[in-house]
C-alpha positions in Angstrom: 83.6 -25.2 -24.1 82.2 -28.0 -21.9 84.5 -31.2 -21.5 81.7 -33.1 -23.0 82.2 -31.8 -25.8 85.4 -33.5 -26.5 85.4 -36.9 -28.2 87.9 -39.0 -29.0 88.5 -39.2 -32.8 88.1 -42.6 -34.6 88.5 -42.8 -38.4 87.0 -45.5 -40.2 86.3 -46.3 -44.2 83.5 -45.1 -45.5 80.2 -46.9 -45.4 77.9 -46.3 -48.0 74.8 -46.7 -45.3 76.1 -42.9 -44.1 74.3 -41.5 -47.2 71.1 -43.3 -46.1 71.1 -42.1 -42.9 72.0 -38.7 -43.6 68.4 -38.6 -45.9 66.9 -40.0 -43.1 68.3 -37.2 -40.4 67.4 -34.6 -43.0 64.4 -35.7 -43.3 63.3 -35.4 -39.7 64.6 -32.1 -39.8 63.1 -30.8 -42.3 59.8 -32.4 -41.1 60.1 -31.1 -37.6 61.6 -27.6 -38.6 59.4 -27.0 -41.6 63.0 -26.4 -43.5 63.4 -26.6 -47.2 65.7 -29.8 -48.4 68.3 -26.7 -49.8 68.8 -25.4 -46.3 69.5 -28.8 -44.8 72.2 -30.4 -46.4 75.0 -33.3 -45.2 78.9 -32.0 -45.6 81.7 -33.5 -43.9 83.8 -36.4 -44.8 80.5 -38.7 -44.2 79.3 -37.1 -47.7 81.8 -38.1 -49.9 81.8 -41.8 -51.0 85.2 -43.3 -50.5 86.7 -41.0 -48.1 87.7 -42.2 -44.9 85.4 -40.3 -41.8 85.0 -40.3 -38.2 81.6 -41.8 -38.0 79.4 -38.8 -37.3 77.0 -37.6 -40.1 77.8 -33.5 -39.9 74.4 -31.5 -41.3 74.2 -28.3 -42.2 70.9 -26.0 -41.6 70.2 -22.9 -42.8 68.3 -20.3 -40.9 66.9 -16.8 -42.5 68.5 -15.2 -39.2 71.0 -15.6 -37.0 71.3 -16.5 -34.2 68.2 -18.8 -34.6 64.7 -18.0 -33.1 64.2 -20.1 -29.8 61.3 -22.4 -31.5 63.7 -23.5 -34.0 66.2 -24.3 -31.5 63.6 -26.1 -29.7 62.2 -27.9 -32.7 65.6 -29.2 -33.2 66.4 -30.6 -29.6 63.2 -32.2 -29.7 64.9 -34.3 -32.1 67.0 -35.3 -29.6 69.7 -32.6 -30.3 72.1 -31.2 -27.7 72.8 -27.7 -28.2 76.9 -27.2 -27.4 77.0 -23.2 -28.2 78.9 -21.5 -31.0 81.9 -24.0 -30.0 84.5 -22.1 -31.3 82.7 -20.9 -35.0 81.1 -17.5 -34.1 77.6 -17.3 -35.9 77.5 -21.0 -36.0 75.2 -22.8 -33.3 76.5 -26.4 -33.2 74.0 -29.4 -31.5 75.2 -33.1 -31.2 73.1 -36.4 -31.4 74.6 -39.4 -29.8 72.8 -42.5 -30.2 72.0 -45.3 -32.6 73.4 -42.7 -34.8 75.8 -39.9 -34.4 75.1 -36.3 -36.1 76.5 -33.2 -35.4 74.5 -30.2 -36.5 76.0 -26.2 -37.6 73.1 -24.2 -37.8 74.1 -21.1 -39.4 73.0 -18.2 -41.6 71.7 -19.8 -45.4 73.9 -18.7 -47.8 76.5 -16.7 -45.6 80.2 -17.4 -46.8 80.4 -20.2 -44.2 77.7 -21.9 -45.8 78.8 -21.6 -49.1 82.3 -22.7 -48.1 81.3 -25.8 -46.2 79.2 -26.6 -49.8 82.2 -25.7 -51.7 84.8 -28.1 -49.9 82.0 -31.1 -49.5 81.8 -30.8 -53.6 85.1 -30.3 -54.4 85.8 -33.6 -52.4 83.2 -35.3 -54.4 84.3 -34.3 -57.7 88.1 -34.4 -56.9 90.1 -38.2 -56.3 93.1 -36.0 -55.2 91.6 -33.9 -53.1 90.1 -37.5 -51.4 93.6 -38.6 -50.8 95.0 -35.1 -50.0 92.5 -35.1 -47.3 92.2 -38.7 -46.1 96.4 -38.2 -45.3 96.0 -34.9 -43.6 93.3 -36.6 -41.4 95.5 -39.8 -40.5 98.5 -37.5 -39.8 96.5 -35.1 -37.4 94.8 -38.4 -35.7 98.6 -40.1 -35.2 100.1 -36.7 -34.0 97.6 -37.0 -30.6 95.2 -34.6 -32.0 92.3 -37.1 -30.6 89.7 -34.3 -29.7 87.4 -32.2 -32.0 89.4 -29.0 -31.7 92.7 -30.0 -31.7 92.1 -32.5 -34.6 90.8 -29.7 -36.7 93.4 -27.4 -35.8 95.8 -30.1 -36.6 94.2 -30.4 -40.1 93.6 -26.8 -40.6 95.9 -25.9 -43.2 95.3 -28.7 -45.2 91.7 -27.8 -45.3 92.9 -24.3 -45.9 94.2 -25.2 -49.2 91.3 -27.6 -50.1 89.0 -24.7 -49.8 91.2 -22.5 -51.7 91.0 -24.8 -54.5 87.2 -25.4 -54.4 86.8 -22.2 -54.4 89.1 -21.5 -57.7 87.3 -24.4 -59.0 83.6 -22.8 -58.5 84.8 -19.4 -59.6 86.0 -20.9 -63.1 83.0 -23.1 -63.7 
């Protein structure tokens, strides 16, 4: 892990202008990748209206293999992308924007559990006010305990997500 990696977490309210940018960042990928729209999608807190978020749009890609051909890992730098490594997820290549707006990118195999799961949770927030809140206090209690970088504020929030992801995924099996 490079030091550079680690940025200090900020939560903020969600802005609906997220959403936009999110379409446009897709759309740049997609254009410069020759992607589908259903292998580029936004997850992460930024996705779900009302949920409170660091402000970083997360994307998710999916490739047809893994780990991704170099073009495609070129493609996507030439979007301005940092490449950071697996990061801690094996068979997840993660990239960072930093800019005028903030993306982080997990490039990873289309349709492996991962993938699914990451779709799972974003839609389970979206459809579910008390998962929101269940989530939103999880976040403000990792953020307040000193868990101010990337990894330790996801470990710090871990089982909470845990159990979020247990119940999207009941939920999706009985629908």
């Amino acid at each position: 892990m490079s030091q550079d990696s680690d940025e200090y977490i900020q939560l903020e309210s969600h802005n609906p202008a997220w959403l936009r940018l999110a379409a446009n960042e897709r759309a740049a990928l997609i254009g410069a990748t020759g992607s589908t729209p259903e292998k580029v999608q936004h997850i992460g807190s930024t996705a779900v209206p009302g949920l409170l978020a660091k402000p970083i749009l997360d994307l998710l890609f999916g490739t047809d293999a893994y780990p991704p051909p170099e073009q495609l890992v070129g493609q996507i730098c030439s979007l301005g992308f940092q490449c950071i490594g697996e990061y801690g997820l094996p068979g997840r290549l993660y990239f960072r924007k930093r800019g005028e707006v903030a993306v982080n990118l997990h490039v990873m195999l289309f349709g492996c559990e991962r993938w699914l799961n990451n779709l799972a949770f974003r839609d389970h927030l979206l459809h579910s006010e008390a998962a929101r809140h269940r989530y939103a206090a999880a976040k403000l209690a990792a953020r307040d305990s000193g868990a101010n970088t990337p990894l330790a504020y996801s470990e710090a929030k871990a089982s909470t997500v845990q159990a979020l992801l247990a119940d999207a995924l009941a939920r999706r099996n009985d629908a």
